[in-house]
VOBA-1610 file (N, C-alpha, C; in pm, whole numbers, padded with zeros to 5 digits, always signed):
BEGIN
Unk+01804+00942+00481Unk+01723+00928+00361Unk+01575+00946+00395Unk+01485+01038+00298Unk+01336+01028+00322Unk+01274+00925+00324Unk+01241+00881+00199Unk+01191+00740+00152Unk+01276+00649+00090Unk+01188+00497+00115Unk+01239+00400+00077Unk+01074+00323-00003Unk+01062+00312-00111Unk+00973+00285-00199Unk+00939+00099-00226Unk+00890+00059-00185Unk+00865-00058-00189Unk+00763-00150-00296Unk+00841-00193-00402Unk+00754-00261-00488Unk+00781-00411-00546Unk+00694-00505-00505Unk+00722-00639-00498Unk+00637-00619-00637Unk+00775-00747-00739Unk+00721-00784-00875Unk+00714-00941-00870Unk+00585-00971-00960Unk+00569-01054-01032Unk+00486-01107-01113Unk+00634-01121-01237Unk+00541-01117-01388Unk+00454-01041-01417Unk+00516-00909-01458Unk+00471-00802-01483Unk+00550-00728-01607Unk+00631-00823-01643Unk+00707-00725-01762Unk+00642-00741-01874Unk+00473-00829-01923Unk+00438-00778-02050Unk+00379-00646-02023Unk+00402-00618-02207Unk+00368-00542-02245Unk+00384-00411-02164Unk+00499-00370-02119Unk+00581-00285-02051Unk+00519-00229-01917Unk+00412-00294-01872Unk+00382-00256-01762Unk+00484-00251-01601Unk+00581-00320-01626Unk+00677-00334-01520Unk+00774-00172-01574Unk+00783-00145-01668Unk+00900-00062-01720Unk+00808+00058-01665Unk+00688+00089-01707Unk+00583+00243-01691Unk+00593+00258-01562Unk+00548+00146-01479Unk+00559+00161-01335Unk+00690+00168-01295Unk+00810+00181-01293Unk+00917+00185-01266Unk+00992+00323-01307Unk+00955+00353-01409Unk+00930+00489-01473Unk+00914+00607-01431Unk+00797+00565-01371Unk+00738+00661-01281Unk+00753+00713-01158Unk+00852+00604-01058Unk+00956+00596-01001Unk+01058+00690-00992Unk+01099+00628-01087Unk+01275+00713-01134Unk+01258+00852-01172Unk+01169+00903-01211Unk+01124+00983-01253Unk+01004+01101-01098Unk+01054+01066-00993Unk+00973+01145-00905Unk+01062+01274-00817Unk+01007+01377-00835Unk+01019+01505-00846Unk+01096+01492-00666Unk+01069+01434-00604Unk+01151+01392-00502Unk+01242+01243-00471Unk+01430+01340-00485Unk+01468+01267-00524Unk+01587+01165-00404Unk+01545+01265-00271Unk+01605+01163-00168Unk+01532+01048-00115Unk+01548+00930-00162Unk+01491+00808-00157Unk+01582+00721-00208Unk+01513+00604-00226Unk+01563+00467-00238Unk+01436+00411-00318Unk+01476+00313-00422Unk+01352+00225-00504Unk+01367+00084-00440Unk+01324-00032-00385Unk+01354-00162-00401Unk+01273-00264-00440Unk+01318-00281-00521Unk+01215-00400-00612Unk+01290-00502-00599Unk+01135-00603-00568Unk+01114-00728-00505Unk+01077-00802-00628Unk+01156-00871-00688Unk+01133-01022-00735Unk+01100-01097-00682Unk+00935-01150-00716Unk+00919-01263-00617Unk+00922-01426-00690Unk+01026-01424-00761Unk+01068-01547-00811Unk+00971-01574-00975Unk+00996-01430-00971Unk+00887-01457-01197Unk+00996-01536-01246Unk+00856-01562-01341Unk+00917-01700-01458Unk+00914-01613-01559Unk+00916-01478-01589Unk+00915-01364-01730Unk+01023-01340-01702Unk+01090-01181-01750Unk+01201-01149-01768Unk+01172-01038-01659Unk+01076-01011-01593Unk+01092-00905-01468Unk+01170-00887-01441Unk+01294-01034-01333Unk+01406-01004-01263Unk+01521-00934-01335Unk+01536-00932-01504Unk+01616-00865-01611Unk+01613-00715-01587Unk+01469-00688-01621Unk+01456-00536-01591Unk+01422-00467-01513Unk+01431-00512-01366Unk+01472-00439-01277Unk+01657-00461-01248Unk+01695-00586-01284Unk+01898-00572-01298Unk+01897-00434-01377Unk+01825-00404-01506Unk+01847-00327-01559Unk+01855-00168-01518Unk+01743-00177-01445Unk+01761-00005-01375Unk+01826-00012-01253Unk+01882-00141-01185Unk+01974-00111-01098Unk+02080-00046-01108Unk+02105-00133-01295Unk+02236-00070-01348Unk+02261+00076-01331Unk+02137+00114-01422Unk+02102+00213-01461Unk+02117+00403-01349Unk+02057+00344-01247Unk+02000+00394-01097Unk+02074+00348-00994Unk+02184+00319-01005Unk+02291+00219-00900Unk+02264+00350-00724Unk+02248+00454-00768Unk+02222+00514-00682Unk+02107+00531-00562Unk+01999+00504-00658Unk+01862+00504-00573Unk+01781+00364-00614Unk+01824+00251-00653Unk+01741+00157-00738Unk+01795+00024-00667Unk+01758-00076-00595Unk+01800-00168-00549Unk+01729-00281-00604Unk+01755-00395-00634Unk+01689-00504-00713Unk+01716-00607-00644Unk+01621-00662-00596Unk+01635-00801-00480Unk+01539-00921-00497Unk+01615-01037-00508Unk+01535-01151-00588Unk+01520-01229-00476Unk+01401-01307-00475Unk+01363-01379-00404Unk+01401-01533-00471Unk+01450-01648-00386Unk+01495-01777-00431Unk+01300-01806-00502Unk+01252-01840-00387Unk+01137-01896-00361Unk+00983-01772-00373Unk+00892-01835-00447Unk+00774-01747-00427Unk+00724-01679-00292Unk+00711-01592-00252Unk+00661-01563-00115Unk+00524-01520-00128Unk+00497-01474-00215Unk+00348-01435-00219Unk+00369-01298-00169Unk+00249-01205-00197Unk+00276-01009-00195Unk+00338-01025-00021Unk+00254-01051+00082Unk+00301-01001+00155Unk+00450-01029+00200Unk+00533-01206+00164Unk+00613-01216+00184Unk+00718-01167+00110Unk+00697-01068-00017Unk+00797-00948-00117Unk+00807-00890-00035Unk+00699-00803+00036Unk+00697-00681+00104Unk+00755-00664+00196Unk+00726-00770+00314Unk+00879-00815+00375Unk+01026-00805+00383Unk+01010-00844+00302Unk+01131-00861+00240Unk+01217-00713+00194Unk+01130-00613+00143Unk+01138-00519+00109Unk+01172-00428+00256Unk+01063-00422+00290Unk+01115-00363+00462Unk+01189-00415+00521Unk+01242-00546+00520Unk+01357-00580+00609Unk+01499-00497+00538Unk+01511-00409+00450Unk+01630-00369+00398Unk+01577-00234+00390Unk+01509-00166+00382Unk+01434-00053+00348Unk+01510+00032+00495Unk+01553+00195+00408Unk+01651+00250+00500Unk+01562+00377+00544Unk+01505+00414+00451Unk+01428+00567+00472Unk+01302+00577+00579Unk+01312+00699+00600Unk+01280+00773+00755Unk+01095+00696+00729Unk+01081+00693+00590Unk+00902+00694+00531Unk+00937+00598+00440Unk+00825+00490+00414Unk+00814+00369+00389Unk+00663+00412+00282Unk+00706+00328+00155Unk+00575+00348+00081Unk+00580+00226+00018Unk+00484+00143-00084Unk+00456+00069-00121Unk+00383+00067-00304Unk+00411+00076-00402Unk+00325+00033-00525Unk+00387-00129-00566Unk+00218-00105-00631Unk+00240-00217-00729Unk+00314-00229-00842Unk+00338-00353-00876Unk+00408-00334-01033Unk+00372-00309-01170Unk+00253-00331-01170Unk+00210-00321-01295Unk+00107-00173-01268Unk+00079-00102-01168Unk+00030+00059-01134Unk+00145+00132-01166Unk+00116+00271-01169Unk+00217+00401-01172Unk+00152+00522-01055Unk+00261+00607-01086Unk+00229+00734-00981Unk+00233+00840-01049Unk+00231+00932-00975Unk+00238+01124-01052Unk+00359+01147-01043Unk+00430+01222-01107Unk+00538+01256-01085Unk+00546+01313-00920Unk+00489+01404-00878Unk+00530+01437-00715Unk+00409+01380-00641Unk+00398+01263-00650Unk+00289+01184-00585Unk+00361+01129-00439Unk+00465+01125-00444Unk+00550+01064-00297Unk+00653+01226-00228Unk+00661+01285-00317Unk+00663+01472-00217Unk+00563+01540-00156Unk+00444+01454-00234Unk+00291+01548-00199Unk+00242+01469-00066Unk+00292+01335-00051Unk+00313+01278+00067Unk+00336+01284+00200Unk+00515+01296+00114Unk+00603+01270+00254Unk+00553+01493+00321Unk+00553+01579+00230Unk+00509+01708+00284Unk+00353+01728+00381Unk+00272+01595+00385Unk+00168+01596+00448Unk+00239+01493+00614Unk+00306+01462+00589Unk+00333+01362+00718Unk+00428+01419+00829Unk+00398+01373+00900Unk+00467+01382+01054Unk+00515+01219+01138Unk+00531+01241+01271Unk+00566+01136+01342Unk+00447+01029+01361Unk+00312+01085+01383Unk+00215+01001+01408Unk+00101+01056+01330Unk+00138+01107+01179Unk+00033+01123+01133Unk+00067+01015+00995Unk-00050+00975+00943Unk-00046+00876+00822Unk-00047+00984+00701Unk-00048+01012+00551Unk-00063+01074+00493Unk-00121+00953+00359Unk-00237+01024+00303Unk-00309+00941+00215Unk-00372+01042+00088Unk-00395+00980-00018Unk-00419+01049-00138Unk-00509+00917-00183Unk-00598+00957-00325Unk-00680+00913-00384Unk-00607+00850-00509Unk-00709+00757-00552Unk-00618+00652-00677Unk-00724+00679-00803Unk-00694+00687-00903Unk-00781+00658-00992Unk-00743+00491-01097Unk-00852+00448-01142Unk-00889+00284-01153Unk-00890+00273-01301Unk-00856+00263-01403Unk-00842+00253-01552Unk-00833+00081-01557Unk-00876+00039-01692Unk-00890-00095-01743Unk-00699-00096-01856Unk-00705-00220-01915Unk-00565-00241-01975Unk-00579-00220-02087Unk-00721-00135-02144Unk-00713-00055-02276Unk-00706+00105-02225Unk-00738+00156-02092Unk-00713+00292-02016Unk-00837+00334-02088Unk-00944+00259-02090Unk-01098+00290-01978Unk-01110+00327-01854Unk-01131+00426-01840Unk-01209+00486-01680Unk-01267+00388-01623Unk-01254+00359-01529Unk-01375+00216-01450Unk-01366+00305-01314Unk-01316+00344-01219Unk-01352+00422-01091Unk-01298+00524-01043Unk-01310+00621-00917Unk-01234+00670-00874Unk-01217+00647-00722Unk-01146+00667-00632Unk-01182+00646-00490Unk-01100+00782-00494Unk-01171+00899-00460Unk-01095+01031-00448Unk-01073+01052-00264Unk-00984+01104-00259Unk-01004+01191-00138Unk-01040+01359-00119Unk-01132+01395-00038Unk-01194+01459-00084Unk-01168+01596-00008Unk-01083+01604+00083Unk-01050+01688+00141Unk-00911+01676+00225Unk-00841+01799+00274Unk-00702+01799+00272Unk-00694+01773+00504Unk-00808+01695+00550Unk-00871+01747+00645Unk-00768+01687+00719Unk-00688+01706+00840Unk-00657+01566+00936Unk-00753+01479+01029Unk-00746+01391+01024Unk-00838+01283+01125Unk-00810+01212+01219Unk-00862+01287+01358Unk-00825+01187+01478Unk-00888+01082+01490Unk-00762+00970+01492Unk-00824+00805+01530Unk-00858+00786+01672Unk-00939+00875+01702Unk-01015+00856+01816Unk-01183+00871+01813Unk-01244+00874+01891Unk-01380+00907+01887Unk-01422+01038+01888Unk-01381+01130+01934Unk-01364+01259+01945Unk-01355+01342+01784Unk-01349+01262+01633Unk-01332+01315+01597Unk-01496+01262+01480Unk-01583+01343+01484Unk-01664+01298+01478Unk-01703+01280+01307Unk-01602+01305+01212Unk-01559+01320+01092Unk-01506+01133+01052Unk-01427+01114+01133Unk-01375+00966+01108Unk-01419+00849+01117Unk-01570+00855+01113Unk-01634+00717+01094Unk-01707+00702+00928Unk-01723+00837+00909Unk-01765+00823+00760Unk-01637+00816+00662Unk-01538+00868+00715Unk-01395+00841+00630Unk-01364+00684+00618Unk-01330+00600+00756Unk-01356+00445+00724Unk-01411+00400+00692Unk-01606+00419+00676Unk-01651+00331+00639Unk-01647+00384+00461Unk-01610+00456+00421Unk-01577+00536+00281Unk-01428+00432+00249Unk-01333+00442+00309Unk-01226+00390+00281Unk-01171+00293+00334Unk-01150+00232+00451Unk-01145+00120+00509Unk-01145-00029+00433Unk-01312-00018+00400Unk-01333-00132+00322Unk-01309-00129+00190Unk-01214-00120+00120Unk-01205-00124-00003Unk-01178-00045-00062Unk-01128+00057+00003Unk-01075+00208-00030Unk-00947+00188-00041Unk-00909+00346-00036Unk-00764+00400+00004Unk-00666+00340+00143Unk-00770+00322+00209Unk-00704+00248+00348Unk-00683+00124+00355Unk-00746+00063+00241Unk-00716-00100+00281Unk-00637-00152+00278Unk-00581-00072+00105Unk-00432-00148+00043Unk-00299-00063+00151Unk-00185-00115+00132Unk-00103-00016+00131Unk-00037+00067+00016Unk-00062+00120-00063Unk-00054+00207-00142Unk-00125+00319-00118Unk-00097+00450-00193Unk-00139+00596-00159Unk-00160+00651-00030Unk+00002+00602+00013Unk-00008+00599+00179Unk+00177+00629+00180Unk+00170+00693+00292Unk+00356+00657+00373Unk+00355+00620+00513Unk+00434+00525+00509Unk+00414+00456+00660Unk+00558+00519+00753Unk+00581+00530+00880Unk+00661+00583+00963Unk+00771+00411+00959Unk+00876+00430+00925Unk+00943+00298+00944Unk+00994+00289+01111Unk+01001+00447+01180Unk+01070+00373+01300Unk+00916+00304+01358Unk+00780+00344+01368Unk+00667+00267+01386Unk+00672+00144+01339Unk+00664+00079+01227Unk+00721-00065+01187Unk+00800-00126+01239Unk+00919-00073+01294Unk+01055-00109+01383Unk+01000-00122+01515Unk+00934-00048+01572Unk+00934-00038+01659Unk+00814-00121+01768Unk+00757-00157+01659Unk+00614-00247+01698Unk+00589-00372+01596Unk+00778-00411+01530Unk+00736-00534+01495Unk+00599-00562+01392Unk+00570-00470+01326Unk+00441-00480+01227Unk+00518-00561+01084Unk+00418-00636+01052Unk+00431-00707+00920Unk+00378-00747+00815Unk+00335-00811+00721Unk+00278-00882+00658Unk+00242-01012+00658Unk+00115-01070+00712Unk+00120-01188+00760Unk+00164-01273+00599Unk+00265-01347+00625Unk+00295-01432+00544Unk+00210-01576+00457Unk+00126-01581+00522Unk+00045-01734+00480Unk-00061-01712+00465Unk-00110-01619+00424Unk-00257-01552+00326Unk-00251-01484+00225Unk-00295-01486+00112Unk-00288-01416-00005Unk-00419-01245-00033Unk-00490-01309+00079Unk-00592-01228+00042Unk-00629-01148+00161Unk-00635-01035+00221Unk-00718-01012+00361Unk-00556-00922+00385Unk-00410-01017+00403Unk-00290-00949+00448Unk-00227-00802+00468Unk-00326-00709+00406Unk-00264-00594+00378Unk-00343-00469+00472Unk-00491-00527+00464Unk-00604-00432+00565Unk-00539-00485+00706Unk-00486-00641+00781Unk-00451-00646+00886Unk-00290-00588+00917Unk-00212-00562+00817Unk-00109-00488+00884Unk-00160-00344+00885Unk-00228-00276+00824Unk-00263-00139+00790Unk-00358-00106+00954Unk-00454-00205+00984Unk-00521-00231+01104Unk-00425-00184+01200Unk-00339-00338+01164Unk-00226-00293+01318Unk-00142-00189+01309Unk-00083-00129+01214Unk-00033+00010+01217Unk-00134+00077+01278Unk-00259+00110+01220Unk-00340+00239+01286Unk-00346+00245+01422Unk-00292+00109+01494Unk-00324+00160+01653Unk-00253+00197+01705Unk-00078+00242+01646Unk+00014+00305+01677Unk+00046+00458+01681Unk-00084+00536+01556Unk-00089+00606+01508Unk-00188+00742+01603Unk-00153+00861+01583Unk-00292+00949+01626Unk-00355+00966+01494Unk-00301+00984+01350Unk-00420+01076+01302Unk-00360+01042+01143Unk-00490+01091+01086Unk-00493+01039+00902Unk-00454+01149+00850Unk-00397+01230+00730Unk-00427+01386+00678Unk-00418+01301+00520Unk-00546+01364+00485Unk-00602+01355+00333Unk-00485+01452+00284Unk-00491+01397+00123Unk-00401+01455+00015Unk-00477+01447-00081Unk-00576+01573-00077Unk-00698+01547-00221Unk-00657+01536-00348Unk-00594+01423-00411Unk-00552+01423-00516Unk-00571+01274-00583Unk-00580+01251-00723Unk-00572+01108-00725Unk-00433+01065-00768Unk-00319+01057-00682Unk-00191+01059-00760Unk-00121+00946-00777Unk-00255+00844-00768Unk-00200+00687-00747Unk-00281+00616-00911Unk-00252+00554-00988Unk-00286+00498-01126Unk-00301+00357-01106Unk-00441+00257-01107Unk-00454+00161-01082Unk-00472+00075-01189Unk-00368-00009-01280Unk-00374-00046-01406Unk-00482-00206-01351Unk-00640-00182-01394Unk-00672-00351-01340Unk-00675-00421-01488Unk-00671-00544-01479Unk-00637-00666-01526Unk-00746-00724-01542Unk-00750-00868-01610Unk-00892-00880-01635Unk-00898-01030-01572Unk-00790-01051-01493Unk-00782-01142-01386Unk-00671-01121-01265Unk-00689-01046-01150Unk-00606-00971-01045Unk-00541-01145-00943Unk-00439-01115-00865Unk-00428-01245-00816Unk-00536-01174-00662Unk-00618-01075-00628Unk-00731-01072-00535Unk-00842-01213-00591Unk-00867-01160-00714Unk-00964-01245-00784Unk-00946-01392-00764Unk-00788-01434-00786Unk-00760-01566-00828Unk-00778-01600-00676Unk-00744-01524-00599Unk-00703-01609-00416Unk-00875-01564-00368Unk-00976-01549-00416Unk-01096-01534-00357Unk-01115-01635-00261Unk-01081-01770-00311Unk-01144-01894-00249Unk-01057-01912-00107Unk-00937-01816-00117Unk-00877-01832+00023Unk-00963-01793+00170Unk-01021-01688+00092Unk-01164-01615+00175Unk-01198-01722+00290Unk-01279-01785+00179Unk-01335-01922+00234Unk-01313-02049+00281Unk-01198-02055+00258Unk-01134-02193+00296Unk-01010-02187+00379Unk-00988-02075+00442Unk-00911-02059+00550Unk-00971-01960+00657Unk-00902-01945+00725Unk-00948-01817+00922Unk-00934-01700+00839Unk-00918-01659+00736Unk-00896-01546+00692Unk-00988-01415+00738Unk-01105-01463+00702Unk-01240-01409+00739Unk-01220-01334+00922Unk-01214-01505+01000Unk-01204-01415+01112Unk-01091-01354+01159Unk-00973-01341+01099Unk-00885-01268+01185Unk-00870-01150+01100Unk-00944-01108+00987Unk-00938-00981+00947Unk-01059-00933+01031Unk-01192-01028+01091Unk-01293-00930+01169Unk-01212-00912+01308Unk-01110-01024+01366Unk-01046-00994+01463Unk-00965-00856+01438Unk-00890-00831+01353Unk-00783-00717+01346Unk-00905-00576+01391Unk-00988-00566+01267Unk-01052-00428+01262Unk-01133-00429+01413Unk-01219-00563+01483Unk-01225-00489+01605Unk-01135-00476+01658Unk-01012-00509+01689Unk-00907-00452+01757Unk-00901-00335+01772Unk-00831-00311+01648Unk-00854-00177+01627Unk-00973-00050+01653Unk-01061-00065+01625Unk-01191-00015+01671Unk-01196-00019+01796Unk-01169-00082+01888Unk-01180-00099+01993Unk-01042-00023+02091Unk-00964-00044+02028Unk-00846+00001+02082Unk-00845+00193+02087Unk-00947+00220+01969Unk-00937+00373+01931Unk-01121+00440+01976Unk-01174+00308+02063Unk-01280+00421+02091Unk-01365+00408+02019Unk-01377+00365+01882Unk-01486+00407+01768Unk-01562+00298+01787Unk-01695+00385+01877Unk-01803+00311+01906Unk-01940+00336+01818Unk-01926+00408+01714Unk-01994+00499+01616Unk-02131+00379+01577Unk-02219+00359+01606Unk-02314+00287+01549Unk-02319+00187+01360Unk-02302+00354+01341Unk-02287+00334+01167Unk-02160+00255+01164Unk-02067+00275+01228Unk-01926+00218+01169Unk-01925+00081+01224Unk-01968+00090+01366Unk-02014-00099+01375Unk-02096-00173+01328Unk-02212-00164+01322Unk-02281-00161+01168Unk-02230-00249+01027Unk-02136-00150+01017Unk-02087-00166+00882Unk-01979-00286+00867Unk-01894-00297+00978Unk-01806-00382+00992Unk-01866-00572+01020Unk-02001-00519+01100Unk-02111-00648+01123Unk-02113-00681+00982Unk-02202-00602+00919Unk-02240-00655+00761Unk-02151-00707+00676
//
């Protein structure tokens, strides 16, 4: 199998935002994969309608409930511990995709290359509010040598395309094979430090200039609600621990990019 699609829900079925994003899914122009949606213990009718397209999709659609809340990274988990395909991807539940947004992907990737595309940012009346494009189809060595890849992280890294895992495919035997995860007991910071520790497994990035990722925001995100985790836990330093790791591990001694990571 190519992919295995990874999307942890919860409480997301008003106002059909769980159904559009799921939709969009079932509906992708590449069709050797797997869907698995993660119930992470909603109190809505989420866990209903994803039973429902299991029914529906018994073929490519897996629906897996969690007893207990785990919080995103402990869905995601959860999701990769069953997840069969060669390429590993990740949306949200209440976002959507392009129809060949995960072919336009998995056709940019290799063994040790990452493949990434641009998202565009709409409000929950579908107001324009941002774009984070990618801007070229370039590959990027995660080394120093490539003298292109310090303005790409400090562009995406922080708050970009690279932070989340979305508009991305990850190598699952790399995950397997180096034990990478989702730290379980943080709500906020969890997703840039597995993405961190993937990159040091990795040689190289290849842009997918497209925005084929749909970011439905909310007018209260659970980033927003877990802010105070920021502050009142190590969060802080073991996400500055991860990225120098990383940085360090790949060479990038770039002024500007340390710099940026100081600030």
């Amino acid at each position: 199998m190519k992919l295995s699609v990874i999307v942890p829900v919860y409480n997301t079925a008003g106002e059909g935002k769980l159904e559009y994003c799921l939709n969009s899914l079932v509906n992708q122009t590449c069709r050797d994969m797997e869907i698995i949606a993660v119930d992470d213990c909603s109190t809505d009718n989420s866990w209903e309608i994803i039973r429902r397209y299991e029914a529906e999709y018994p073929d490519r659609f897996r629906a897996v409930h969690s007893p207990v809340n785990r919080k995103q990274g402990g869905a995601k988990n959860m999701g990769l511990s069953m997840a069969g395909g060669e390429w590993i991807g990740f949306i949200d539940s209440d976002d959507w995709v392009e129809g060949d947004y995960l072919q336009l992907l998995y056709d940019s990737a290799d063994e040790n290359t990452m493949p990434f595309c641009g998202q565009e940012v709409k409000d929950s009346f579908g107001t324009f509010v941002r774009e984070a494009p990618v801007k070229s189809d370039r590959s990027y060595r995660l080394d120093r040598s490539d003298h292109h890849l310090p303005g790409l992280l400090i562009e995406h890294l922080f708050g970009g395309v690279l932070t989340g895992p979305v508009c991305k495919l990850y190598n699952r035997n790399i995950i397997e094979k180096h034990h990478i995860s989702f730290p379980p007991d943080i709500r906020l910071g969890e997703d840039l430090i597995f993405n961190c520790t993937y990159y040091l497994h990795i040689s190289q990035l290849k842009g997918v200039p497209l925005s084929l990722y749909h970011v439905i925001k909310q007018k209260v995100s659970l980033t927003e609600n877990s802010i105070y985790d920021f502050f009142l836990t190590d969060v802080n330093q073991r996400l500055c621990d991860c990225v120098f790791d990383f940085s360090k591990a790949k060479s990038l001694d770039d002024p500007a990019y340390k710099a940026h990571i100081v600030d």
